[in-house]
N, C-alpha and C positions, 0 to 999 in steps of 0.2 A: 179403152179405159178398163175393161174387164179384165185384158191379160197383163196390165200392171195391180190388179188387186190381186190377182191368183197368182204374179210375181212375189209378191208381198208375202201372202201369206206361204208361200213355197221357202221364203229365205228368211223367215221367222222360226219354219221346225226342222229346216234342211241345213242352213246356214252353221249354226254353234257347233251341231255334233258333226258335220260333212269339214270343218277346218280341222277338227283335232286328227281325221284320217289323211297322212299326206298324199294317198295316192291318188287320190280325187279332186287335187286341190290345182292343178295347171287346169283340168276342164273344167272345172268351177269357176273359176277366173276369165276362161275364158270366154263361156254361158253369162258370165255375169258383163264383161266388156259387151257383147253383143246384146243384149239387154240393154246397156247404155245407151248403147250408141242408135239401136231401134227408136229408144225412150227421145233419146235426143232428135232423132231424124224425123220421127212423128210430131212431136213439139215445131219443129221448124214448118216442117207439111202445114200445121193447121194455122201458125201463127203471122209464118212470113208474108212479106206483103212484096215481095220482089222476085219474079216470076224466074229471075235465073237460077236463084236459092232454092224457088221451090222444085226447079227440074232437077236440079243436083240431089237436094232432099229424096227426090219420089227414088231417081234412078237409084241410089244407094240405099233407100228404105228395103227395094226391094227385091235388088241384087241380094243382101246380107237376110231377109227375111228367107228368101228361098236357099238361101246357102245355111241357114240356123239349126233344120234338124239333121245338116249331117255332121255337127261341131263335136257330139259325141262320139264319133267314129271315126274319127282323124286318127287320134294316136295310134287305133287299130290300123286303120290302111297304112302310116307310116311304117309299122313295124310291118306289116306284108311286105308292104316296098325293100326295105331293104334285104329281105329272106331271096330277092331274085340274085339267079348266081351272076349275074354281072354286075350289079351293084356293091358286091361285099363278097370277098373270100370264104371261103365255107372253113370252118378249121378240120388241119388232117388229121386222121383218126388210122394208127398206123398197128396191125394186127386186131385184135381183141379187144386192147384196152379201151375203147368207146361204147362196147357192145355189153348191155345187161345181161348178168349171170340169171336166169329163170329161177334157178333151186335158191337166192337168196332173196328174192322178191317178200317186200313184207306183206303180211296176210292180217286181214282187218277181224 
């Protein structure tokens, strides 16, 4: 009950200004399904009265609870994953033209 108030108040100062930024907004969504679906599987845990429901509940309460803090690190390992040269062609870079000039680099 504790980490649906500290949900709460997370998606009260997080929520308004974290939509108007789109880059944030697929793992947001997706923090926020897994939140459901926790909210929802713990509800069932405490409430069911049918002992199959609640083995399904527990095993998926907490499969998805141990898989939850690596939800923000997906996108990253996705895009590692595809940087491997057998996954994806590297584009050819044919003399110079790919290589930084040093004497135009800008200077802060």
């Amino acid at each position: 009950m504790l980490a649906l108030l500290l949900l709460g108040a997370v998606l009260a100062s997080h929520l308004p200004t974290g939509w108007k930024d789109a880059r944030y907004k697929r793992t947001g969504i997706g923090i926020l399904a897994v939140a459901a679906w926790l909210m929802i599987s713990g509800h069932l845990l405490y409430y069911s009265g049918d002992e199959a429901v609640r083995q399904a509940a527990s095993y998926s309460h907490l499969g998805v609870g141990l898989a939850y803090p690596l939800l923000p690190r997906l996108p990253r390992l996705a895009h590692s994953l595809t940087m491997w040269p057998g996954l994806r062609p590297l584009p050819v870079q044919h003399g110079m033209a790919g290589r930084r000039n040093p004497a135009t680099r800008l200077r802060l």
